[in-house]
PDB file of N, CA, C and O in Angstrom:
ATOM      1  N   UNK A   1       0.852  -1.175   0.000  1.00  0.00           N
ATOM      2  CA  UNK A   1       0.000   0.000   0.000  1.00  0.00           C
ATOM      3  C   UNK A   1       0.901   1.243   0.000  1.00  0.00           C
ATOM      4  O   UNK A   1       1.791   1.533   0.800  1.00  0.00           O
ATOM      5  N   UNK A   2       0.470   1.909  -1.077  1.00  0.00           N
ATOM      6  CA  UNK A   2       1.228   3.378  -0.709  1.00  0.00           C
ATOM      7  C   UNK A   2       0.877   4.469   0.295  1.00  0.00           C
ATOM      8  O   UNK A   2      -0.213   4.752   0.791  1.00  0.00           O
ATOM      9  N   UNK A   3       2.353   5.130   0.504  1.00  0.00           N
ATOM     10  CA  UNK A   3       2.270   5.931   1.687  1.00  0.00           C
ATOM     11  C   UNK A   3       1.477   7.409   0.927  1.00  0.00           C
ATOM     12  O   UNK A   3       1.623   7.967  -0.160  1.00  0.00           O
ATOM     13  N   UNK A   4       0.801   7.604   1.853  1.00  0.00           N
ATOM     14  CA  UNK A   4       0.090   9.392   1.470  1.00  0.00           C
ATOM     15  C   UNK A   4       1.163  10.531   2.127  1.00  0.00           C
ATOM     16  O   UNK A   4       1.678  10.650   3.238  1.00  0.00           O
ATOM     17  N   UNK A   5       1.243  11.402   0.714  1.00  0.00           N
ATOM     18  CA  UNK A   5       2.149  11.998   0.865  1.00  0.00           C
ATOM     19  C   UNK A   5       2.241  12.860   1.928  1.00  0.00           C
ATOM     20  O   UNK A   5       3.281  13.121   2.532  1.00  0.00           O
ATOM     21  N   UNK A   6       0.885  13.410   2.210  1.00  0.00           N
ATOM     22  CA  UNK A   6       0.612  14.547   3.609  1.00  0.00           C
ATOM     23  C   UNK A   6       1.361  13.757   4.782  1.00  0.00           C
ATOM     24  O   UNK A   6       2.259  14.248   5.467  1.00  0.00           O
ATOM     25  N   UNK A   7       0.844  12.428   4.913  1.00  0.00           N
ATOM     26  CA  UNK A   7       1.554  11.899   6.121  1.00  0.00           C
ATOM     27  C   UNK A   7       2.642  11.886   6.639  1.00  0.00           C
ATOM     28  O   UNK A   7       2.939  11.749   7.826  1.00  0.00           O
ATOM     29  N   UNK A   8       3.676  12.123   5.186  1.00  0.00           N
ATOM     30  CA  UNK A   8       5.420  11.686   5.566  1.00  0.00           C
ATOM     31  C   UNK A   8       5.879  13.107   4.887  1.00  0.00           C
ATOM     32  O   UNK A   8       6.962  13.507   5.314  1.00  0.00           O
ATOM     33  N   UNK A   9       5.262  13.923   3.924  1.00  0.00           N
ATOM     34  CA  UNK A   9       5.959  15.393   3.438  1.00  0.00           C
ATOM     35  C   UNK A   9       5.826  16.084   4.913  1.00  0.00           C
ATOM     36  O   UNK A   9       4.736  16.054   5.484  1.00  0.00           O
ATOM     37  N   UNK A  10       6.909  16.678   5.489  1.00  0.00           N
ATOM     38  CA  UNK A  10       6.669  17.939   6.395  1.00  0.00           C
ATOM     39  C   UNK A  10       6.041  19.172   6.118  1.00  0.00           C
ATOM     40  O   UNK A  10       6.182  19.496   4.939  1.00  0.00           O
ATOM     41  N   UNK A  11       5.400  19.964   6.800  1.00  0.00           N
ATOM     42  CA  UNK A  11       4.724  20.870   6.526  1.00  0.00           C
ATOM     43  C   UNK A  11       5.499  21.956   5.762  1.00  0.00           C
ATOM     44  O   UNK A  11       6.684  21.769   5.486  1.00  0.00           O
ATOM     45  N   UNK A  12       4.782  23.225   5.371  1.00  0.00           N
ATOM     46  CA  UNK A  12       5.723  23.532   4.300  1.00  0.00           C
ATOM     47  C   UNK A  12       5.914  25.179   5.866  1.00  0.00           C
ATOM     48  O   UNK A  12       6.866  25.873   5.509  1.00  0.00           O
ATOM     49  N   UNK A  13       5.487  25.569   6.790  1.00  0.00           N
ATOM     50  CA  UNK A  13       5.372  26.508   7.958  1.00  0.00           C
ATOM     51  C   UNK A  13       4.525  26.785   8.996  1.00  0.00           C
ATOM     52  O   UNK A  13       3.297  26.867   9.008  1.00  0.00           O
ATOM     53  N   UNK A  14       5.658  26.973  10.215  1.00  0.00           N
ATOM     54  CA  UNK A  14       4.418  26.850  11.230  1.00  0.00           C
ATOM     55  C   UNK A  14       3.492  27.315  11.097  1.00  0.00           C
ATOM     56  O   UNK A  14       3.534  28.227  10.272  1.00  0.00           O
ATOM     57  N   UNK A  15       1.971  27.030  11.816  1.00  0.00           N
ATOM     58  CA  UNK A  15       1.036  27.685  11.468  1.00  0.00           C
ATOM     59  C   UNK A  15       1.087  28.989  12.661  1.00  0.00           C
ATOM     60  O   UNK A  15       0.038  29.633  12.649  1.00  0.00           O
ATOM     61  N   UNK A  16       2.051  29.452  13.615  1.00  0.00           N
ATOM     62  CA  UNK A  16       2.469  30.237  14.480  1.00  0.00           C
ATOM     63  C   UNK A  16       3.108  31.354  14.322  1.00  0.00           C
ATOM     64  O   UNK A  16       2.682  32.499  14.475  1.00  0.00           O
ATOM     65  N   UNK A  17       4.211  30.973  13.992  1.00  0.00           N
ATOM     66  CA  UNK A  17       5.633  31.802  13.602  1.00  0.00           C
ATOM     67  C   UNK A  17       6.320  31.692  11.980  1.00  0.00           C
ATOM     68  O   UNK A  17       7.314  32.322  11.617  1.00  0.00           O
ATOM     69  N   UNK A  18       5.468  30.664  11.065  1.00  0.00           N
ATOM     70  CA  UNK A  18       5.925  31.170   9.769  1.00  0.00           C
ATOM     71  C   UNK A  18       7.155  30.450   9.593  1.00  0.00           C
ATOM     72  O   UNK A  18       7.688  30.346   8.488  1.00  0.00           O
ATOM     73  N   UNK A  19       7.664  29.906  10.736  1.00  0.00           N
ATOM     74  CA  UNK A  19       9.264  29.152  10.777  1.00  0.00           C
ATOM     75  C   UNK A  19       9.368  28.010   9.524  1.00  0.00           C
ATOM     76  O   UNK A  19       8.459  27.210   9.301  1.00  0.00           O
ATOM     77  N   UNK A  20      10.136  28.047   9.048  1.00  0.00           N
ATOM     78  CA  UNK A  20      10.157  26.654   7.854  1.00  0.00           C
ATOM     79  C   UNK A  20      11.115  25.578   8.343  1.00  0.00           C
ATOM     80  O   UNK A  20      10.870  24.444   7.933  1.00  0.00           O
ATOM     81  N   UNK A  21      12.293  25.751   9.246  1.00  0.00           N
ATOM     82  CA  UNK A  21      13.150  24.730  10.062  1.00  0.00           C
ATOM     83  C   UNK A  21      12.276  24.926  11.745  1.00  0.00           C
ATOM     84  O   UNK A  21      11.665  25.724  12.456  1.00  0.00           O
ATOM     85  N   UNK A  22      12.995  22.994  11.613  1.00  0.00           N
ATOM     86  CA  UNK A  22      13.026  23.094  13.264  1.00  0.00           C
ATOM     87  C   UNK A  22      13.339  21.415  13.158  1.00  0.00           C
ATOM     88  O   UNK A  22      13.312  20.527  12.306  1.00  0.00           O
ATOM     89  N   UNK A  23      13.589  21.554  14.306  1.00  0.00           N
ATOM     90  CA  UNK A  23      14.219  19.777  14.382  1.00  0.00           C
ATOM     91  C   UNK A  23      13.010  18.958  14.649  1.00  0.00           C
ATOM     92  O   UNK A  23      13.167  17.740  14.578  1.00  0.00           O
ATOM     93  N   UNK A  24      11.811  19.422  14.948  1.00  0.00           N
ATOM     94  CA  UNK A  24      10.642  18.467  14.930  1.00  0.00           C
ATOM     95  C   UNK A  24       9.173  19.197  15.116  1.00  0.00           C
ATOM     96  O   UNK A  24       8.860  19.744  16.173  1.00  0.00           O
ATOM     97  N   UNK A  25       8.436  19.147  14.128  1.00  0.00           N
ATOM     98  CA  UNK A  25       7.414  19.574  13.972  1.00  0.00           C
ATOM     99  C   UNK A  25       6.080  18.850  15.027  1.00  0.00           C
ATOM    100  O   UNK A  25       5.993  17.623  15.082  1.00  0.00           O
ATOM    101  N   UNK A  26       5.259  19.595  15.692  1.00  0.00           N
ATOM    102  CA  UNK A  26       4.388  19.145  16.539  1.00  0.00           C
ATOM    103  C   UNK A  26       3.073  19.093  16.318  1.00  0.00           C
ATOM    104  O   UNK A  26       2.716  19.421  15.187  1.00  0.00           O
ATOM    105  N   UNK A  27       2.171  18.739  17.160  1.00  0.00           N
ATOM    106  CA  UNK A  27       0.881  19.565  17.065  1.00  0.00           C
ATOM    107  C   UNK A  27       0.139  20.408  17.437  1.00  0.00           C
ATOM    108  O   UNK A  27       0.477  20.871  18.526  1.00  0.00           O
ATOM    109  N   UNK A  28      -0.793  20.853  16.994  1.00  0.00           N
ATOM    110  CA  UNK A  28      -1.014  22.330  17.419  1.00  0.00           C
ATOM    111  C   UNK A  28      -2.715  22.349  17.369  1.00  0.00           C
ATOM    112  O   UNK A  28      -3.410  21.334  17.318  1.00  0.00           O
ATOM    113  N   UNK A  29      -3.082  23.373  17.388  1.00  0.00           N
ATOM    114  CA  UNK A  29      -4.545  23.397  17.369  1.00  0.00           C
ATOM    115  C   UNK A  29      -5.094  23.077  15.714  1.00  0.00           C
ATOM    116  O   UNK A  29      -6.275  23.144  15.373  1.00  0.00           O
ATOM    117  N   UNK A  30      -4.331  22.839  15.110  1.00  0.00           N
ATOM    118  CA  UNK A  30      -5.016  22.479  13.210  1.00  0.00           C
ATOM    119  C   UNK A  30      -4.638  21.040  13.143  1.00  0.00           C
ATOM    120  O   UNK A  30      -5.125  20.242  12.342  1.00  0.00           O
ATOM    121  N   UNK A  31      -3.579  20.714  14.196  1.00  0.00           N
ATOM    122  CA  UNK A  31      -4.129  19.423  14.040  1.00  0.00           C
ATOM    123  C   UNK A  31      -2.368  18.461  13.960  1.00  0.00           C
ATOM    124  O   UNK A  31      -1.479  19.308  14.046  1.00  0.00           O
ATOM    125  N   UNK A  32      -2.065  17.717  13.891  1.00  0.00           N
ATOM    126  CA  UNK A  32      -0.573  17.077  13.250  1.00  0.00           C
ATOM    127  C   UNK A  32       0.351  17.834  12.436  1.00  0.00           C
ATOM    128  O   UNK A  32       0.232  18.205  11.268  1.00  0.00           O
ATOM    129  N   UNK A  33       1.322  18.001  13.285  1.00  0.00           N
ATOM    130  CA  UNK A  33       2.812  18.314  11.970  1.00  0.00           C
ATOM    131  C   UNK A  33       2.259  20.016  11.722  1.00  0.00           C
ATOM    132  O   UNK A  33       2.619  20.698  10.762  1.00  0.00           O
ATOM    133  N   UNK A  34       1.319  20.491  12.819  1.00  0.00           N
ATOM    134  CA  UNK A  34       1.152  21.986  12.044  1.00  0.00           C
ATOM    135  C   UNK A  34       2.136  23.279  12.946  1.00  0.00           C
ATOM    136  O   UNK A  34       2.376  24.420  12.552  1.00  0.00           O
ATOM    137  N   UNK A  35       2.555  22.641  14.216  1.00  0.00           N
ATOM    138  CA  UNK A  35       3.907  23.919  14.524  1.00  0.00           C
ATOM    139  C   UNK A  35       5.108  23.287  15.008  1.00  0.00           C
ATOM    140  O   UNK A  35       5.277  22.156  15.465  1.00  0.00           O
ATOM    141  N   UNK A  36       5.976  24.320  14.801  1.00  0.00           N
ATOM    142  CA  UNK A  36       7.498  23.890  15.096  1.00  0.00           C
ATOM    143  C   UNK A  36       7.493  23.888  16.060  1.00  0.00           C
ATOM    144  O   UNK A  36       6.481  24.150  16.709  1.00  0.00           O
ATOM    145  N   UNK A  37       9.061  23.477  16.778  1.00  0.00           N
ATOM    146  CA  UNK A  37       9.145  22.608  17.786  1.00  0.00           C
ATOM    147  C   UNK A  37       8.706  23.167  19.144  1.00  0.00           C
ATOM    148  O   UNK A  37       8.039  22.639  20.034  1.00  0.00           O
ATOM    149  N   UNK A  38       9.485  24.864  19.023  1.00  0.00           N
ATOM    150  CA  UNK A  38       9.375  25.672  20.144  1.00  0.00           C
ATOM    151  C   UNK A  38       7.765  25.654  20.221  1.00  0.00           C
ATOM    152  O   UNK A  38       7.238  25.194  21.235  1.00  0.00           O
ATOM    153  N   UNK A  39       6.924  26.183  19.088  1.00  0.00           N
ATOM    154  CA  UNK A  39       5.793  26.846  19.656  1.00  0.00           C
ATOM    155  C   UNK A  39       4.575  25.572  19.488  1.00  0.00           C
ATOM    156  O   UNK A  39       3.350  25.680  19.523  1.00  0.00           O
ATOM    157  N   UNK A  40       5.432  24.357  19.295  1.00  0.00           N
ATOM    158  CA  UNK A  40       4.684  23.050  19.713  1.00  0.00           C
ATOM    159  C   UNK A  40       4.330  22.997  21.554  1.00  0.00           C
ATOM    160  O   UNK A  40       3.296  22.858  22.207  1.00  0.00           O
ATOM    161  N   UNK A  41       5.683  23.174  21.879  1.00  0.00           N
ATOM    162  CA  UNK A  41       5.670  22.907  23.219  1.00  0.00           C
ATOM    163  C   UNK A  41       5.396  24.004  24.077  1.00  0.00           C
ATOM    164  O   UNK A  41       5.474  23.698  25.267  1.00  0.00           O
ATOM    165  N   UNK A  42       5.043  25.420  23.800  1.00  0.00           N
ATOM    166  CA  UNK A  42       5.006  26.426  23.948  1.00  0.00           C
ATOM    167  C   UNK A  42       3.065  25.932  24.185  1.00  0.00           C
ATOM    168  O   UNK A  42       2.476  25.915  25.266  1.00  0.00           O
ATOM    169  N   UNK A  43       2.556  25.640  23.016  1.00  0.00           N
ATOM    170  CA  UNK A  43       1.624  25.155  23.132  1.00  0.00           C
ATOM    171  C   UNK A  43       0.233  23.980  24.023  1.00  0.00           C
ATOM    172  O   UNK A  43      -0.920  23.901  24.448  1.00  0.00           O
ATOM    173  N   UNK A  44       1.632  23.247  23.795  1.00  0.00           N
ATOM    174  CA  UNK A  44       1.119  21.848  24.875  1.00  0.00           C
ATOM    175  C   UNK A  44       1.148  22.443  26.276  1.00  0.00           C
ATOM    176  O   UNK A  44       0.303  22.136  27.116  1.00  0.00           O
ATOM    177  N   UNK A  45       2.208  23.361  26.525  1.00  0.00           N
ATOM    178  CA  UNK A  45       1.858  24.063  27.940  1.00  0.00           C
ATOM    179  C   UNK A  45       0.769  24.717  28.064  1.00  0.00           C
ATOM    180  O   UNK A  45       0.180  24.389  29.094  1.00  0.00           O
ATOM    181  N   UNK A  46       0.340  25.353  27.576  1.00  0.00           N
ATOM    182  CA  UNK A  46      -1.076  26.059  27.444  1.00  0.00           C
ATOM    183  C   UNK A  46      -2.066  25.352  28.035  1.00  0.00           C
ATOM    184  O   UNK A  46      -2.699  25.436  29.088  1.00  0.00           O
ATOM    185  N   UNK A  47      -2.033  24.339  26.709  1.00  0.00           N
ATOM    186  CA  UNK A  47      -3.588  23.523  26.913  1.00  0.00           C
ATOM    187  C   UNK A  47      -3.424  22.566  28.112  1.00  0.00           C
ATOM    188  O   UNK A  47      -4.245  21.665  28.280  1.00  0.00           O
ATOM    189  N   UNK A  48      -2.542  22.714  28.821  1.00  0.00           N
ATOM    190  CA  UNK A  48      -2.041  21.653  29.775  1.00  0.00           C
ATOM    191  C   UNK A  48      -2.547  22.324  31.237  1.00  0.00           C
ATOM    192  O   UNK A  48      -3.008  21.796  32.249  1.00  0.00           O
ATOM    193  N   UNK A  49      -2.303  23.483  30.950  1.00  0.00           N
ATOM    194  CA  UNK A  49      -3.205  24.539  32.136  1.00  0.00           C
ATOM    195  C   UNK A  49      -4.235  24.976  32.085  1.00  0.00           C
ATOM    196  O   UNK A  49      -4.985  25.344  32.989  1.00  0.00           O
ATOM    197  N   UNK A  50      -4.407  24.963  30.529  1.00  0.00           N
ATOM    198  CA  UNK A  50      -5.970  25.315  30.580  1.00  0.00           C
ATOM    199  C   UNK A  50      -6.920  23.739  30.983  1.00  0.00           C
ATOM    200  O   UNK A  50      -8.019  23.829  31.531  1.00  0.00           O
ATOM    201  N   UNK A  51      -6.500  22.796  30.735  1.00  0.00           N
ATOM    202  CA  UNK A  51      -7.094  21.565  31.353  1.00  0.00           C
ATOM    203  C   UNK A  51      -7.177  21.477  32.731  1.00  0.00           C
ATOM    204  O   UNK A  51      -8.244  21.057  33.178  1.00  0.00           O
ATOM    205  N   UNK A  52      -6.042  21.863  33.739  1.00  0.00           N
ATOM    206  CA  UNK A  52      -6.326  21.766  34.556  1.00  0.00           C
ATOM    207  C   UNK A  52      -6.889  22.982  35.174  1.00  0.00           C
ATOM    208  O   UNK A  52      -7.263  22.777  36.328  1.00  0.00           O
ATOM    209  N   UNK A  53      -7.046  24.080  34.787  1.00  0.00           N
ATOM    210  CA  UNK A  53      -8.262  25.475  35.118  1.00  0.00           C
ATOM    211  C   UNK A  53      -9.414  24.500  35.103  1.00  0.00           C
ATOM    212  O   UNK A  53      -9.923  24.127  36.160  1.00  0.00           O
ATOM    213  N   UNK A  54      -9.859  24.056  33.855  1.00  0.00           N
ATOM    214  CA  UNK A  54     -11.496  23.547  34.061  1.00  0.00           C
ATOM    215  C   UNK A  54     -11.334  22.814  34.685  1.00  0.00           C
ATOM    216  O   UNK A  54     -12.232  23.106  35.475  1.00  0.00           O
ATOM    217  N   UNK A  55     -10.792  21.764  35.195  1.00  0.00           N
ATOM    218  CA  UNK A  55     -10.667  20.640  36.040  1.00  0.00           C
ATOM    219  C   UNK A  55     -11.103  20.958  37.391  1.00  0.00           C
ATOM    220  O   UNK A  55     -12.080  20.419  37.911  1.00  0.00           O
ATOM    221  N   UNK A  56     -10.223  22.020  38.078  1.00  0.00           N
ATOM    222  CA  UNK A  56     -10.466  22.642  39.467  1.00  0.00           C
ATOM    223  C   UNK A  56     -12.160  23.145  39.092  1.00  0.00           C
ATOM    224  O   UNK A  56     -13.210  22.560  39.359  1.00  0.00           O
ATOM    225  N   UNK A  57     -11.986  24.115  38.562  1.00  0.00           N
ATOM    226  CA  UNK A  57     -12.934  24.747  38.287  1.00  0.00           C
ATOM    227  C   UNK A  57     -14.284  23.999  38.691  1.00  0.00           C
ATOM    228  O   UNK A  57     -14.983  24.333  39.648  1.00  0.00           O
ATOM    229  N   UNK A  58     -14.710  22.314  37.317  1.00  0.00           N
ATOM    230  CA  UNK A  58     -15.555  21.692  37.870  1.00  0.00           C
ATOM    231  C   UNK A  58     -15.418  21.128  38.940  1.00  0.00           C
ATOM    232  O   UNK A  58     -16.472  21.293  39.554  1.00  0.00           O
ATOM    233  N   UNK A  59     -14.897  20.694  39.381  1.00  0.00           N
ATOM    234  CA  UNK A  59     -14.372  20.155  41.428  1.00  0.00           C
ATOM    235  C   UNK A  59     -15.022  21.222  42.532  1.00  0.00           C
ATOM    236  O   UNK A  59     -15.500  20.962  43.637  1.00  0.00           O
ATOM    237  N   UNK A  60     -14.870  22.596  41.820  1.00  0.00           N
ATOM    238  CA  UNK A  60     -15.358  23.623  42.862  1.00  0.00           C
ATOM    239  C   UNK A  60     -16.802  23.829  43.123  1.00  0.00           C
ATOM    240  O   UNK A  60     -17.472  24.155  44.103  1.00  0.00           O
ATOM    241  N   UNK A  61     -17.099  23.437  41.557  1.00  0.00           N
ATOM    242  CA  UNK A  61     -18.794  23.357  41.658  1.00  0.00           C
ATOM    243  C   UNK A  61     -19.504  22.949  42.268  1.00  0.00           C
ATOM    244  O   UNK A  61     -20.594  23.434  42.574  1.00  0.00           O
ATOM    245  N   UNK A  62     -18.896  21.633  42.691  1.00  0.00           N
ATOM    246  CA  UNK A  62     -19.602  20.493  43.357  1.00  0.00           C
ATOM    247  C   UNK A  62     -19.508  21.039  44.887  1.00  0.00           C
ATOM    248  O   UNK A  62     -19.988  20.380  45.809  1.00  0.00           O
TER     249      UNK A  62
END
């Protein structure tokens, strides 16, 4: 079976910063392979606090 090219071509820039290098492309809110490395992980921190905001948040409700 052949490979699809989206799967294995790297993106052509972050969808962030426009960057065209980085040693490993992440994911982001569009989805797979859509930001570089920094503002991959720049990212995952985010949503990593914003998970745990709602988390407390619903806990407090109760």
């Amino acid at each position: 079976m052949p490979t699809c090219p989206l799967l294995t071509a790297p993106p052509g820039r972050c969808h962030s910063c426009n960057r065209i290098d980085t040693p490993k492309w992440r994911r982001g809110p569009d989805g797979a392979r859509t930001l570089c490395n920094a503002c991959g992980l720049y990212y995952a921190k985010l949503e990593l606090k914003r998970q745990l905001e709602n988390r407390s948040i619903r806990q407090s409700d109760n």
